[in-house]
ZAMARGU-4260 file (C-alpha; in steps of 0.2 Angstrom, whole numbers, plus 5000, padded with zeros to 4 digits):
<rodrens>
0) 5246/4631/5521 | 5230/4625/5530 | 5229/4612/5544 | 5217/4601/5545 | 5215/4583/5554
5) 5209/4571/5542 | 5194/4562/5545 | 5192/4546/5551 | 5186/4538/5533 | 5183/4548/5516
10) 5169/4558/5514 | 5167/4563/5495 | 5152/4564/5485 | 5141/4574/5471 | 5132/4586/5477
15) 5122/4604/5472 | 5132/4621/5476 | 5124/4637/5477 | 5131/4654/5484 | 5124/4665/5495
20) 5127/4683/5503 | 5137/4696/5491 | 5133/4708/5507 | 5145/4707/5523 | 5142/4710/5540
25) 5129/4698/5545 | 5132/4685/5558 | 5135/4667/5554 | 5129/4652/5564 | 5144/4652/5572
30) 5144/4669/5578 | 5157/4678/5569 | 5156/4692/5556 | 5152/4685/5538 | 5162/4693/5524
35) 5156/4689/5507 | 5176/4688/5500 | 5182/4674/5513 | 5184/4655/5506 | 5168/4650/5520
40) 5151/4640/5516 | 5137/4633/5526 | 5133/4615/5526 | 5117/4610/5537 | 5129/4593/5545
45) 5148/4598/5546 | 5155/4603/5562 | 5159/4621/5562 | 5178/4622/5555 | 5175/4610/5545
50) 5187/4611/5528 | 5179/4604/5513 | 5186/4606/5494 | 5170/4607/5481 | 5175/4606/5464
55) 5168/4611/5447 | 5173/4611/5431 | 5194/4606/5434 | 5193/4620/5447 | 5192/4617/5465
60) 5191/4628/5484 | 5195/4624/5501 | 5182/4633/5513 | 5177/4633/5529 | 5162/4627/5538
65) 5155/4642/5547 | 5137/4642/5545 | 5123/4629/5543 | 5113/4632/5526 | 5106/4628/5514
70) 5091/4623/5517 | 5083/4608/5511 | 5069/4615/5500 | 5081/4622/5490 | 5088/4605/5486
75) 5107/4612/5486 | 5120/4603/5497 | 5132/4617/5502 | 5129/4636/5499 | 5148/4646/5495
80) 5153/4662/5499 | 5156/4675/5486 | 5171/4671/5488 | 5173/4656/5487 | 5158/4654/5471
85) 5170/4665/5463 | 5187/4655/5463 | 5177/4641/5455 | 5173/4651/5442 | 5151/4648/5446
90) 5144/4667/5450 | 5137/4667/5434 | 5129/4650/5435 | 5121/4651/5454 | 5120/4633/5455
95) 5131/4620/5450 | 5134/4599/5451 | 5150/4600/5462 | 5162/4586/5471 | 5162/4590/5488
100) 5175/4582/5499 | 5178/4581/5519 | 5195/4585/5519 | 5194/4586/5541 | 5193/4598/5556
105) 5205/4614/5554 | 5218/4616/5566 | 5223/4632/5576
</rodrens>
């Protein structure tokens, strides 16, 4: 079970979801490892640690804030991991209208 403290009001909105990096072993904006299969994303305002939930299509993720993407040219609000693309069901689409919601910062 995750941990998380809830933010001060509710963050939830529409938004654009892309995924990013099927290769692991780069480094992420907050200095750890990346790994393609972890539930992570990037979001270019969220504090590192952040947990968000996106959802698509009656299917949702809870992932971590650890790197700060997309970027805006691309239009997209949060880029996924592999991972976490894949347990929403949208590899195969790339780039999806998704519900993203602040859940709050995770705990140790």
């Amino acid at each position: 079970m995750l941990a998380y403290t809830a933010p001060v009001r509710a963050e939830i909105y529409q938004g654009v979801a892309t995924w990013y990096g099927a290769e692991s072993g780069l480094y992420t904006a907050n200095g750890e490892t990346y790994d393609a299969d972890d539930l992570t994303c990037a979001h270019r305002t969220y504090p590192f640690d952040t947990l968000v939930r996106v959802s698509w299509r009656g299917g949702s993720v809870i992932c971590r804030v650890n790197d700060r993407g997309p970027a805006k040219s691309t239009g997209a609000d949060i880029d996924l991991s592999r991972g976490a693309a894949r347990e929403i069901h949208m590899i195969d689409a790339g780039r999806v209208r998704v519900i993203i919601e602040k859940l709050g910062k995770m705990l140790e």
